[in-house]
Backbone atoms as SQL, in Angstrom:
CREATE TABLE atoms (id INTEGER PRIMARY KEY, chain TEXT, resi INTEGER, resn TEXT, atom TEXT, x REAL, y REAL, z REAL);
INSERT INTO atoms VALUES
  (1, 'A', 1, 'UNK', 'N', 2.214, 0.206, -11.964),
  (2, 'A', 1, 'UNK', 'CA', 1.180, 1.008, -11.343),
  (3, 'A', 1, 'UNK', 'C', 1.114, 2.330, -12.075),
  (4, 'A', 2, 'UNK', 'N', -0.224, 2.521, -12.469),
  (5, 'A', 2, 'UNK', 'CA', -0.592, 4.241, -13.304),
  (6, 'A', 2, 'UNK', 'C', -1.750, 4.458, -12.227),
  (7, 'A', 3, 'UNK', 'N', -1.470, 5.611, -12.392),
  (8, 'A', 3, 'UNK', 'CA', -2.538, 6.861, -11.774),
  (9, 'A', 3, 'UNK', 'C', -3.436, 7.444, -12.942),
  (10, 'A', 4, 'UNK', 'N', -2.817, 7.305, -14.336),
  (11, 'A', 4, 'UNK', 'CA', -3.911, 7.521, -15.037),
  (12, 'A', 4, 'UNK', 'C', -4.328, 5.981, -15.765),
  (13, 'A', 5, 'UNK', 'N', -4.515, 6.586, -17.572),
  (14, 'A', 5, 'UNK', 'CA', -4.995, 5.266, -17.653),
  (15, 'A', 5, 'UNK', 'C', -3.908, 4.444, -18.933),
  (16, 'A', 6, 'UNK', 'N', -2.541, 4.667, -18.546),
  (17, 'A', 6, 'UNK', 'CA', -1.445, 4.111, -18.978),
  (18, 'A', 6, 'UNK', 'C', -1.466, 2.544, -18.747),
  (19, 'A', 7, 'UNK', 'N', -2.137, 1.802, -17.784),
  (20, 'A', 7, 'UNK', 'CA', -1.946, 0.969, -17.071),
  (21, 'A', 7, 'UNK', 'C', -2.826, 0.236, -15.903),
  (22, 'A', 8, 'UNK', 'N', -3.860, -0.384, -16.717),
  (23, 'A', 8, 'UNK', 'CA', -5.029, -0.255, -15.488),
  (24, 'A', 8, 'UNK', 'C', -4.572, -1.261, -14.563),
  (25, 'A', 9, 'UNK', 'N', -5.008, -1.310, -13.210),
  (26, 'A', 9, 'UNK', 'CA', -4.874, -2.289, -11.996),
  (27, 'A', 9, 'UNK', 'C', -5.723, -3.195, -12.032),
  (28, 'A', 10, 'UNK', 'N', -5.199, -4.429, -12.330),
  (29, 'A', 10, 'UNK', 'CA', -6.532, -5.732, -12.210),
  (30, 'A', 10, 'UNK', 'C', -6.863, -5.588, -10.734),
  (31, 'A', 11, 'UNK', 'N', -6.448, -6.092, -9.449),
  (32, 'A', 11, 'UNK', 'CA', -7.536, -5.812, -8.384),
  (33, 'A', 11, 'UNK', 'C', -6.201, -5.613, -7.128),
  (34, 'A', 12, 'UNK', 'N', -5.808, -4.307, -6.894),
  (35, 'A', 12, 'UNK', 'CA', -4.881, -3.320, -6.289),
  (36, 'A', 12, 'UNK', 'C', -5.994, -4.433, -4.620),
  (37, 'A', 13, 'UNK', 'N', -4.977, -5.231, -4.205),
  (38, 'A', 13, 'UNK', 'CA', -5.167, -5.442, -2.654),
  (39, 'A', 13, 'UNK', 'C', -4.134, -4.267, -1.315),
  (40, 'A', 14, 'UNK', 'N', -4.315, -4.478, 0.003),
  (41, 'A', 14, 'UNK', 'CA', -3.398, -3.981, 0.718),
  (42, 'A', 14, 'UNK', 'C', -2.406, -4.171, 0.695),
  (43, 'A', 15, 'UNK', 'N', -1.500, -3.015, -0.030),
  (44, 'A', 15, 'UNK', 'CA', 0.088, -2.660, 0.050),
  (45, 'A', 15, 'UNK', 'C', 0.327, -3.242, -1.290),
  (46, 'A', 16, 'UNK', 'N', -0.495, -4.097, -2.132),
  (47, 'A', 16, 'UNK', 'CA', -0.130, -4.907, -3.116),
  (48, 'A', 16, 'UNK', 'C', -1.225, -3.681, -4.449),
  (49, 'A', 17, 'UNK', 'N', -0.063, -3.036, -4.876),
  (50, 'A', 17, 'UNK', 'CA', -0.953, -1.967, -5.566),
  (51, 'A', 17, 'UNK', 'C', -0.902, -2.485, -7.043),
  (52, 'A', 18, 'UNK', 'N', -0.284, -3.078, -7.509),
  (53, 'A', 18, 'UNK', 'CA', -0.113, -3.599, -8.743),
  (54, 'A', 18, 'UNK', 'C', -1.210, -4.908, -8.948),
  (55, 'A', 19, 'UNK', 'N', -1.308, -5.312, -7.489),
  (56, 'A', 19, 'UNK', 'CA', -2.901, -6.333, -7.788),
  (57, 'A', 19, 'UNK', 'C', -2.507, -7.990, -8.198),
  (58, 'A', 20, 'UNK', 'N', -0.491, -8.452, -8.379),
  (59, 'A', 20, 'UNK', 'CA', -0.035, -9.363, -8.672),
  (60, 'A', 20, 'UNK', 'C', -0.614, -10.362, -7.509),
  (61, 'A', 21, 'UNK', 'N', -0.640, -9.998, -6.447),
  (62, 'A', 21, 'UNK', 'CA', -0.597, -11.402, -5.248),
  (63, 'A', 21, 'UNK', 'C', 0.518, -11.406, -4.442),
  (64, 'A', 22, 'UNK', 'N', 1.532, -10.096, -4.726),
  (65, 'A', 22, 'UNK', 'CA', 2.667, -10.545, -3.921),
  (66, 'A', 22, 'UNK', 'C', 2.737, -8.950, -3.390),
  (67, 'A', 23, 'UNK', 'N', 3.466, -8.969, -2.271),
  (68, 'A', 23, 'UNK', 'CA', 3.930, -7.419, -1.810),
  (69, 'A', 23, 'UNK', 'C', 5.901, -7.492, -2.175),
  (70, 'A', 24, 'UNK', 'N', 5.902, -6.200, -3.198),
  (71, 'A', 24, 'UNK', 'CA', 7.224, -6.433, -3.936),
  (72, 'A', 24, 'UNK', 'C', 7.914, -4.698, -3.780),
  (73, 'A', 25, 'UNK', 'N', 8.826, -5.012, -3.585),
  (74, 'A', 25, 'UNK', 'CA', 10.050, -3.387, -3.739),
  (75, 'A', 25, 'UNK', 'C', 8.714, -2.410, -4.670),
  (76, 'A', 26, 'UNK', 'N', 8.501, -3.093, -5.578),
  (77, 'A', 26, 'UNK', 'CA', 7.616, -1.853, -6.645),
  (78, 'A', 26, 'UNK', 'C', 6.247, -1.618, -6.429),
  (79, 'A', 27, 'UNK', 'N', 5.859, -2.239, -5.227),
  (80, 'A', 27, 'UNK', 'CA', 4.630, -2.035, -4.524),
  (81, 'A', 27, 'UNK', 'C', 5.225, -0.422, -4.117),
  (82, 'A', 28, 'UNK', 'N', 6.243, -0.923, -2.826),
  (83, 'A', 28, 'UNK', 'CA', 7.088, 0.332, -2.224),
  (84, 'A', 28, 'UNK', 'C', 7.161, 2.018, -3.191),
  (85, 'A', 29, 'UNK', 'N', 7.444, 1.695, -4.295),
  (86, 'A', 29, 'UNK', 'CA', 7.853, 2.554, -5.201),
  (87, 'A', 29, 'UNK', 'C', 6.822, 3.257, -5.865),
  (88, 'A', 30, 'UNK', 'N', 5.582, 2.368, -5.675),
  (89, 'A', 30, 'UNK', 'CA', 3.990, 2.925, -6.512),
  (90, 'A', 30, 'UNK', 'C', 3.679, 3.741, -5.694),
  (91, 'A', 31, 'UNK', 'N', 3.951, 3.307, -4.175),
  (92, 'A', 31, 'UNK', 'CA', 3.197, 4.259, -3.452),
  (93, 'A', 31, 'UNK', 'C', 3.717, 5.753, -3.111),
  (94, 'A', 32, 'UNK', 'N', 5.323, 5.567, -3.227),
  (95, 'A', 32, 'UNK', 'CA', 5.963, 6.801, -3.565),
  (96, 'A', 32, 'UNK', 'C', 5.789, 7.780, -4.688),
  (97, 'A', 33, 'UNK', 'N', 5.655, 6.997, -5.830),
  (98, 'A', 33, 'UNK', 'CA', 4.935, 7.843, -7.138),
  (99, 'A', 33, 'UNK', 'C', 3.856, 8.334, -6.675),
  (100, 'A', 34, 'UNK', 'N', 2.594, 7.869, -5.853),
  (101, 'A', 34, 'UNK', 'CA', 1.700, 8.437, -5.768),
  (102, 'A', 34, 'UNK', 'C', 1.880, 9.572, -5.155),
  (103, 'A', 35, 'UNK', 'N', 2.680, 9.379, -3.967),
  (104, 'A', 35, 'UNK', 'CA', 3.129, 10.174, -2.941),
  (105, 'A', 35, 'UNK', 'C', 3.505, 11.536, -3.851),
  (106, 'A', 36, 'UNK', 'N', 4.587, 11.647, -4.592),
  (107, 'A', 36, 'UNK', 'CA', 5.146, 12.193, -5.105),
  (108, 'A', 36, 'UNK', 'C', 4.433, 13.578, -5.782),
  (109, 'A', 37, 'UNK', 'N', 3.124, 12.704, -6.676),
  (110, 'A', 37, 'UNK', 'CA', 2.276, 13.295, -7.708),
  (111, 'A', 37, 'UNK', 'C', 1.171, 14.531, -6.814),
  (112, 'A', 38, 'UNK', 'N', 0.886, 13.828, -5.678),
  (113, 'A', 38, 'UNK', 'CA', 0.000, 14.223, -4.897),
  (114, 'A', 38, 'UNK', 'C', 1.347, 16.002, -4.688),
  (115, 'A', 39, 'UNK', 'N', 2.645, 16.020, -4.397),
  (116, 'A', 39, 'UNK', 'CA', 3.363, 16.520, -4.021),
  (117, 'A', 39, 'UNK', 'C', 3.516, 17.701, -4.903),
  (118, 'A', 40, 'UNK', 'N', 3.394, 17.394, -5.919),
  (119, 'A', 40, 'UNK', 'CA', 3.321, 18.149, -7.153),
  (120, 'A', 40, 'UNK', 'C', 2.284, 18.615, -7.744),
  (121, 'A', 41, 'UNK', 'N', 1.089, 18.327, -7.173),
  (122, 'A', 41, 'UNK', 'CA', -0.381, 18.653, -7.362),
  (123, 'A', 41, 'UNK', 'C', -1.196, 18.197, -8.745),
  (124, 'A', 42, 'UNK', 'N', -0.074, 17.099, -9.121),
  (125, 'A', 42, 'UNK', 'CA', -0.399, 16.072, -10.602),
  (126, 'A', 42, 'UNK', 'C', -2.213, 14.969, -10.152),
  (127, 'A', 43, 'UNK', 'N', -2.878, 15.493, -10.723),
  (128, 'A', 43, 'UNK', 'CA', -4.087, 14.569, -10.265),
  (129, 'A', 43, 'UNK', 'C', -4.135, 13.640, -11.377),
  (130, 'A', 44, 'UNK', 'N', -4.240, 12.297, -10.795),
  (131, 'A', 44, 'UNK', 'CA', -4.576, 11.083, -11.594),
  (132, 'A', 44, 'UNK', 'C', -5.807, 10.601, -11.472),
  (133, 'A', 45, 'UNK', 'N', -5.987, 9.656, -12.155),
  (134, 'A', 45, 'UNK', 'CA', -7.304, 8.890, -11.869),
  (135, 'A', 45, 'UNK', 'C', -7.231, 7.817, -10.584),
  (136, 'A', 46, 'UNK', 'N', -7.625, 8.172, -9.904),
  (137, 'A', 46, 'UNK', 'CA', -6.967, 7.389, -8.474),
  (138, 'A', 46, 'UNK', 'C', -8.077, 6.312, -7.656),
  (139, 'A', 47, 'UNK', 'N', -8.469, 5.504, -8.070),
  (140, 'A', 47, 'UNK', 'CA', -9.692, 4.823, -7.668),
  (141, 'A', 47, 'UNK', 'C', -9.753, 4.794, -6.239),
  (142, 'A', 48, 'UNK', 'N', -10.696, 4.570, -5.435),
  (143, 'A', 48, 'UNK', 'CA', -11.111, 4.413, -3.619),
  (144, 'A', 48, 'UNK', 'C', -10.579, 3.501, -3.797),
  (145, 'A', 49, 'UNK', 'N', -10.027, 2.195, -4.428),
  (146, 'A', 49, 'UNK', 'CA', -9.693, 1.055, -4.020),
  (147, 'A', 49, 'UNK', 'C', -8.215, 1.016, -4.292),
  (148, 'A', 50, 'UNK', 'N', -7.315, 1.374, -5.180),
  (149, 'A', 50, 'UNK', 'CA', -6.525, 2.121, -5.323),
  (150, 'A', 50, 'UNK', 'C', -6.030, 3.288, -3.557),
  (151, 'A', 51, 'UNK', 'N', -6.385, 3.508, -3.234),
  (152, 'A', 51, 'UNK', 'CA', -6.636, 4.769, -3.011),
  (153, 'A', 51, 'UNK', 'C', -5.973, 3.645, -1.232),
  (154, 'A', 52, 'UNK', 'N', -7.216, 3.034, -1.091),
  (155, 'A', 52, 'UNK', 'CA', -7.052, 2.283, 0.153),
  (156, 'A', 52, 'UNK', 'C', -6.085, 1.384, 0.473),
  (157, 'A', 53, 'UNK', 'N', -5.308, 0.613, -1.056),
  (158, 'A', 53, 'UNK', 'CA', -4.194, -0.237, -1.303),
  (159, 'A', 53, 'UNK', 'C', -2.917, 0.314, -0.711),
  (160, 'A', 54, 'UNK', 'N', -3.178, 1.518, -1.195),
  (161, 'A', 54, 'UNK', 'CA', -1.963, 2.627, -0.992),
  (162, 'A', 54, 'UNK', 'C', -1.742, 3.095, 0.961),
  (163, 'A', 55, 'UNK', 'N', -2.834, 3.097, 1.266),
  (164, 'A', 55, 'UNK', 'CA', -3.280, 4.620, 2.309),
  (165, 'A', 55, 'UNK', 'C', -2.744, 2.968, 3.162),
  (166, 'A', 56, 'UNK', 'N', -1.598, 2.515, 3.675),
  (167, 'A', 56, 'UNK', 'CA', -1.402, 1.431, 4.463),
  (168, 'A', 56, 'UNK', 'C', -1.648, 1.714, 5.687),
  (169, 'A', 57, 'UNK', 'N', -1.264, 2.885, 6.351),
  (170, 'A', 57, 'UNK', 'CA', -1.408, 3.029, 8.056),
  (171, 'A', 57, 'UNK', 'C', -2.675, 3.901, 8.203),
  (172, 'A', 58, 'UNK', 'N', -3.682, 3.765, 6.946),
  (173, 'A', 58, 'UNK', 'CA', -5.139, 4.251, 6.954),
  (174, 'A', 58, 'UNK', 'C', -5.306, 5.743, 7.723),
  (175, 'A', 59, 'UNK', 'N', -4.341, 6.638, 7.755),
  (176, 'A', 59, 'UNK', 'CA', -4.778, 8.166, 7.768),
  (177, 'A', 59, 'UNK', 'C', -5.317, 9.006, 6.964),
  (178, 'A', 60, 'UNK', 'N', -5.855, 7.645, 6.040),
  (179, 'A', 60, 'UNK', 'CA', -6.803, 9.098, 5.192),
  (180, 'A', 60, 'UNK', 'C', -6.021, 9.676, 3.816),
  (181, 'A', 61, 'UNK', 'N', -4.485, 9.644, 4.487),
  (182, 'A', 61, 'UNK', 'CA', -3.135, 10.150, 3.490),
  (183, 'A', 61, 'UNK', 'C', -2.672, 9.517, 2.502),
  (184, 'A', 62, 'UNK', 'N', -2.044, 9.715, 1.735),
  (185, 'A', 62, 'UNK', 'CA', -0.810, 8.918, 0.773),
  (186, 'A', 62, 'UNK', 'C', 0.653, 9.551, 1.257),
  (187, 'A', 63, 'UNK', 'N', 1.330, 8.981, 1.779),
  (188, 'A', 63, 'UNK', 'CA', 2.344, 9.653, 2.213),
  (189, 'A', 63, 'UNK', 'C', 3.725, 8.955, 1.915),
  (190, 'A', 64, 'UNK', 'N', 4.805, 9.235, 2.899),
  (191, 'A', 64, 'UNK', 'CA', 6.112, 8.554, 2.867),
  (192, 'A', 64, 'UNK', 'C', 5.981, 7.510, 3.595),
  (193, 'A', 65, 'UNK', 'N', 5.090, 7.771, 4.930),
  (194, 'A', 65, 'UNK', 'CA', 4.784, 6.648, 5.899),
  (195, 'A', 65, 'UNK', 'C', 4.905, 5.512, 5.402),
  (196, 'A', 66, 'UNK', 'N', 3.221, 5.553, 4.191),
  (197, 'A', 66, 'UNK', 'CA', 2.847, 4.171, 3.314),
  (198, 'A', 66, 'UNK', 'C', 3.790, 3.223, 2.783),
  (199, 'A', 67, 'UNK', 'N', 5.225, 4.457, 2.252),
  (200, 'A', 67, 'UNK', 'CA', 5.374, 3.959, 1.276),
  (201, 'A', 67, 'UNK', 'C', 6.808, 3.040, 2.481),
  (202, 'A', 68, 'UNK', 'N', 7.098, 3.463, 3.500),
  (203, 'A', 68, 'UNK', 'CA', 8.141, 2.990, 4.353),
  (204, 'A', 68, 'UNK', 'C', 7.646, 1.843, 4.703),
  (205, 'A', 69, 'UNK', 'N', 6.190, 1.953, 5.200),
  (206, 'A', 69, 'UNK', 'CA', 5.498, 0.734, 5.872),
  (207, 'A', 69, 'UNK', 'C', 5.892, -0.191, 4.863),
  (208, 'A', 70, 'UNK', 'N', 5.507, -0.537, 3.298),
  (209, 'A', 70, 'UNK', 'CA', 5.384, -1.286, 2.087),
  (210, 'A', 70, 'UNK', 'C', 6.935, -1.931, 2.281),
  (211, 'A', 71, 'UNK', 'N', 7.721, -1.170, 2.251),
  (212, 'A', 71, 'UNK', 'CA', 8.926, -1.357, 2.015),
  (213, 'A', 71, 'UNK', 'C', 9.277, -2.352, 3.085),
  (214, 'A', 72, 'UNK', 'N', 8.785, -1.853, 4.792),
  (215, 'A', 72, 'UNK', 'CA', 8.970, -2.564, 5.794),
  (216, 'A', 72, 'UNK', 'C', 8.400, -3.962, 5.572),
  (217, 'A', 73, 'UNK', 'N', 7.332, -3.944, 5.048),
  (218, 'A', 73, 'UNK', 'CA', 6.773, -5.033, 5.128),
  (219, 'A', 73, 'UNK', 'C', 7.146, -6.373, 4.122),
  (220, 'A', 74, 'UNK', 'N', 7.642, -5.506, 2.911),
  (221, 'A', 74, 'UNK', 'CA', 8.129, -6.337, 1.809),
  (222, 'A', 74, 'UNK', 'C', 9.955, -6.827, 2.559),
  (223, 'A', 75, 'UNK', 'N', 10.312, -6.102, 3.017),
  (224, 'A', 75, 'UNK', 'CA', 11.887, -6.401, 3.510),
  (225, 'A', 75, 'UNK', 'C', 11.723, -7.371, 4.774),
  (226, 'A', 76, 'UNK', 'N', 10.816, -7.083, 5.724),
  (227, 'A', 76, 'UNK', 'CA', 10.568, -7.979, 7.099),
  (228, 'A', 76, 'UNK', 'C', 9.963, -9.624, 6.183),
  (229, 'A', 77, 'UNK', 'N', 9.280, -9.988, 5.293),
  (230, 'A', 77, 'UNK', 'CA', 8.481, -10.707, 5.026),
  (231, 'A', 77, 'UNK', 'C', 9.061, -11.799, 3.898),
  (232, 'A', 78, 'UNK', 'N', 10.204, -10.954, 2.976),
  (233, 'A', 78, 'UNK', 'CA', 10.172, -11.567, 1.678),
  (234, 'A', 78, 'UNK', 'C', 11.568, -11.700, 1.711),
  (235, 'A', 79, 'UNK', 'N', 12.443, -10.347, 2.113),
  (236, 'A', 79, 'UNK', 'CA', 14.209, -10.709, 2.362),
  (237, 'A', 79, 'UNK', 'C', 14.568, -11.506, 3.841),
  (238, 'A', 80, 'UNK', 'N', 14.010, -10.891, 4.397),
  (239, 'A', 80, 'UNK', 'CA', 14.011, -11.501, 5.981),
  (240, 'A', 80, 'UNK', 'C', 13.565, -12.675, 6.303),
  (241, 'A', 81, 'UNK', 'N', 12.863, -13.172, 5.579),
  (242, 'A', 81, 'UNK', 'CA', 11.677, -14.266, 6.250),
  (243, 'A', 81, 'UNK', 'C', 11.109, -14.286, 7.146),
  (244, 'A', 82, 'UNK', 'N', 10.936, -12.924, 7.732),
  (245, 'A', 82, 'UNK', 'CA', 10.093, -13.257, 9.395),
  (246, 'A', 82, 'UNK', 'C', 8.955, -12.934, 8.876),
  (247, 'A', 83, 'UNK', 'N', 7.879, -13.146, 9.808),
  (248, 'A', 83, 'UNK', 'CA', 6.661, -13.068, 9.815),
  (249, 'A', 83, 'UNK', 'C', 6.016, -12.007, 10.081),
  (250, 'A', 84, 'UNK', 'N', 6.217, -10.733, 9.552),
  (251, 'A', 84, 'UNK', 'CA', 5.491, -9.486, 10.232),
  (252, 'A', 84, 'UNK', 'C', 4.262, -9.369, 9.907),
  (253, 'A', 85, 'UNK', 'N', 3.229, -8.629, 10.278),
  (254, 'A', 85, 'UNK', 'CA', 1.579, -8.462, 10.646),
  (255, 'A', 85, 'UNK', 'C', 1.986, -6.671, 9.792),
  (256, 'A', 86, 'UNK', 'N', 1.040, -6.801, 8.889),
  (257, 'A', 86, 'UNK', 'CA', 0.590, -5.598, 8.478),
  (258, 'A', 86, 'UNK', 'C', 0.253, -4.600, 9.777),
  (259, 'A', 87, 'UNK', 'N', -0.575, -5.176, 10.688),
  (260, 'A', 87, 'UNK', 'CA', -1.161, -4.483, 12.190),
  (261, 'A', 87, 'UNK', 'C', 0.060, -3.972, 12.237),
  (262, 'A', 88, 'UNK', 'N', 1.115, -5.162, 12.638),
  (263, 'A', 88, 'UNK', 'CA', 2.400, -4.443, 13.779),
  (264, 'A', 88, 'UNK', 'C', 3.052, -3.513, 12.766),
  (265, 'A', 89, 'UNK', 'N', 3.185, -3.276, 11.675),
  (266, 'A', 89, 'UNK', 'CA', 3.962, -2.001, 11.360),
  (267, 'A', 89, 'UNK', 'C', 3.170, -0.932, 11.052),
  (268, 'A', 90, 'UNK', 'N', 2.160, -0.638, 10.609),
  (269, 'A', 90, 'UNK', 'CA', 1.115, 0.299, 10.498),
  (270, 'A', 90, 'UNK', 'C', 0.478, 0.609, 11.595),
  (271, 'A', 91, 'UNK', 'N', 0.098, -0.752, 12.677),
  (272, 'A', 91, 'UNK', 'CA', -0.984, 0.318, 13.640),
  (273, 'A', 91, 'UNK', 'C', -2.338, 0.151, 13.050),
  (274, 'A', 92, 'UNK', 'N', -2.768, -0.191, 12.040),
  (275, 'A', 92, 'UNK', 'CA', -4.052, 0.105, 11.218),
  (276, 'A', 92, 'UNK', 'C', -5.089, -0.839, 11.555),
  (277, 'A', 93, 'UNK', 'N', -6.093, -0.739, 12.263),
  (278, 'A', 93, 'UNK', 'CA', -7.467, -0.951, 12.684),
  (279, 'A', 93, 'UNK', 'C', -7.748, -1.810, 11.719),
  (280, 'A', 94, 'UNK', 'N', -7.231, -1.219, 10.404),
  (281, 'A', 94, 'UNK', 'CA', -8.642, -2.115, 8.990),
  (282, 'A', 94, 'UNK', 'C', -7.017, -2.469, 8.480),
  (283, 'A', 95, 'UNK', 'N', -6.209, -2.682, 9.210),
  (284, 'A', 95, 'UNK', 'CA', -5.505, -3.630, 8.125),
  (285, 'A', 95, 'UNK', 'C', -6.118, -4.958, 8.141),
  (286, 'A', 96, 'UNK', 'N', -5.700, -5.756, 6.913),
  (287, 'A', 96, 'UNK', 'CA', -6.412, -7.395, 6.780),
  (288, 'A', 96, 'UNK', 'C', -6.025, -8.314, 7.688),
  (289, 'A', 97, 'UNK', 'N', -4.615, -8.055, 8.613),
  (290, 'A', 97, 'UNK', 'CA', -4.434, -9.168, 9.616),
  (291, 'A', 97, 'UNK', 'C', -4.378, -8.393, 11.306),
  (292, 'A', 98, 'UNK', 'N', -5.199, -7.045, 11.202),
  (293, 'A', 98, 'UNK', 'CA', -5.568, -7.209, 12.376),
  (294, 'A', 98, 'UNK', 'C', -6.268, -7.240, 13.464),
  (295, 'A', 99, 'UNK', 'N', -6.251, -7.232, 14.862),
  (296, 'A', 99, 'UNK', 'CA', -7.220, -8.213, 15.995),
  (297, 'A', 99, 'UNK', 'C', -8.470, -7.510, 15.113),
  (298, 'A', 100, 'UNK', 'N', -8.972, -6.756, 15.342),
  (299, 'A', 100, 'UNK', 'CA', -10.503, -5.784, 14.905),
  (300, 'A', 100, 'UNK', 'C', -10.379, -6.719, 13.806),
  (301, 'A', 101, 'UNK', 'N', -10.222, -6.698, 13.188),
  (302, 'A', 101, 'UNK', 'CA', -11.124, -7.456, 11.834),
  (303, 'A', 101, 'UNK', 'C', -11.241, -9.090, 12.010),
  (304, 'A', 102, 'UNK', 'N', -9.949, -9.640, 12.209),
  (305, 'A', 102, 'UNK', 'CA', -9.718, -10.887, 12.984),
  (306, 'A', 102, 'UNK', 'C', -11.030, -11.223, 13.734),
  (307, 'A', 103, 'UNK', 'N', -11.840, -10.631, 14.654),
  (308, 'A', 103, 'UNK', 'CA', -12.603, -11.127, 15.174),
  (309, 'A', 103, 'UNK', 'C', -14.216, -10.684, 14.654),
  (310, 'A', 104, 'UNK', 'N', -14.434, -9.845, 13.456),
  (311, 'A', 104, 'UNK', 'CA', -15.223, -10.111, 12.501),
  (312, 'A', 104, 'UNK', 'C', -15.722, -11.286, 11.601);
């Protein structure tokens, strides 16, 4: 994952910022870099879609939250094997698995 143009993103989905198909530890870690840069007042090239991959519990922010949620979600899902809902750890209205969109 780049913020500039070191590294472009074929198609950055939710929490999956690298755009592979999988939610991975370095999903977790992109969103902390972003976090980070934003912290330091480093501006990248940061696409809306990009932007929304990242912003997981959809406040608008890039934060630590995101990057805990990612982590939660990659550790509940991929080490754990349970089944967690993007919804249940974020809370997020426009996440992809929950009720609100579900019934769109």
């Amino acid at each position: 994952m780049t913020t500039t143009t070191e590294r472009p993103i074929e198609d950055p989905q939710f929490g999956d910022l690298d755009g592979n198909g999988r939610i991975e530890l370095q999903d977790a870690l992109d969103v902390l870099t972003l976090y980070s840069q934003k912290l330091l007042s480093r501006k990248g090239s940061l696409s809306a879609q990009l932007f929304t991959a990242a912003d997981v519990d959809g406040d608008g922010e890039i934060t630590l939250d995101d990057a805990l949620c990612v982590l939660t979600y990659y550790s509940s899902n991929t080490l754990l094997h349970k089944d967690i809902s993007w919804y249940t750890i974020t809370g997020n209205q426009n996440a992809p698995d929950s009720p609100k969109r579900k019934k769109n």
